[in-house]
Phi, psi and omega in degrees: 000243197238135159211162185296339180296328205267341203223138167307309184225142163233144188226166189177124181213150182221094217250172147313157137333015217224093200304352188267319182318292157345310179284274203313265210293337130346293149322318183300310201292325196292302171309324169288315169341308183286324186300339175290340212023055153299150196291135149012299190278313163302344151276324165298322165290319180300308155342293228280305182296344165274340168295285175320332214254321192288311205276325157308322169294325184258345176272268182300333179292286182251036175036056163077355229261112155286005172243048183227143188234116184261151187268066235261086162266129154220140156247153171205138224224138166308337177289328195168157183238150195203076199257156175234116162275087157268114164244202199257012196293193183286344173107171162195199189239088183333311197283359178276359140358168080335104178311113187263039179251359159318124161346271192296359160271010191299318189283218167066124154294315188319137160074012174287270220271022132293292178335315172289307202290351185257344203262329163270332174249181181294313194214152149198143183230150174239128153286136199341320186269349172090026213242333197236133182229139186250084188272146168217141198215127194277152173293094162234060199254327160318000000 
């Protein structure tokens, strides 16, 4: 998870099912980044994944269900940002994705914004049940 040893600041929020809430603790995060001053290019990978991670938690985890709750922590550091998005679905299984870079997904929305979010960042990860992804992004302005 998150810890103090590793970060300057820890945040922990816990919103609805509701994507514009979502989007406000997006923003929140995009802000602390800039006050750490991270790069450009480093908000812009965060950006993207906390869009994909937050809409995904609240569109498929917990299908929109408002008396259902995604979970937001992030620490951040001059070194790096580190957020974990849990929510309350059933979970799923990364690698049963689709690749969508196969012939037959191209057309297929599915699994483009795993692809990215792994293709931008330090880390990204699922907990065993498929309910909790954990991103992170090194400073590299620092």
């Amino acid at each position: 998870m998150i810890t103090a040893d590793e970060f300057d600041q820890l945040f922990d929020v816990i919103i609805p099912s509701d994507t514009i809430r979502g989007q406000e603790v997006q923003e929140r995060i995009i802000s602390h980044m800039e006050q750490f001053q991270f790069s450009d290019r480093d908000i812009f990978s965060m950006r993207l994944a906390l869009e994909e991670g937050i809409i995904n938690a609240i569109k498929h985890g917990n299908r929109l269900d408002l008396d259902k709750s995604v979970r937001i922590a992030w620490g951040i550091s001059p070194e790096k940002i580190r957020v974990v998005i849990l929510d309350e679905g059933p979970g799923f299984k990364p690698e049963l994705i689709p690749d969508p870079t196969a012939d037959e997904n191209l057309e297929r929305p599915c699994g483009r914004g795993i692809m990215l979010m792994k293709a931008f960042l330090d880390l990204m990860q699922y907990n065993e049940r498929g309910n909790q992804l954990t991103i992170e992004k090194k400073n590299t302005s620092s």
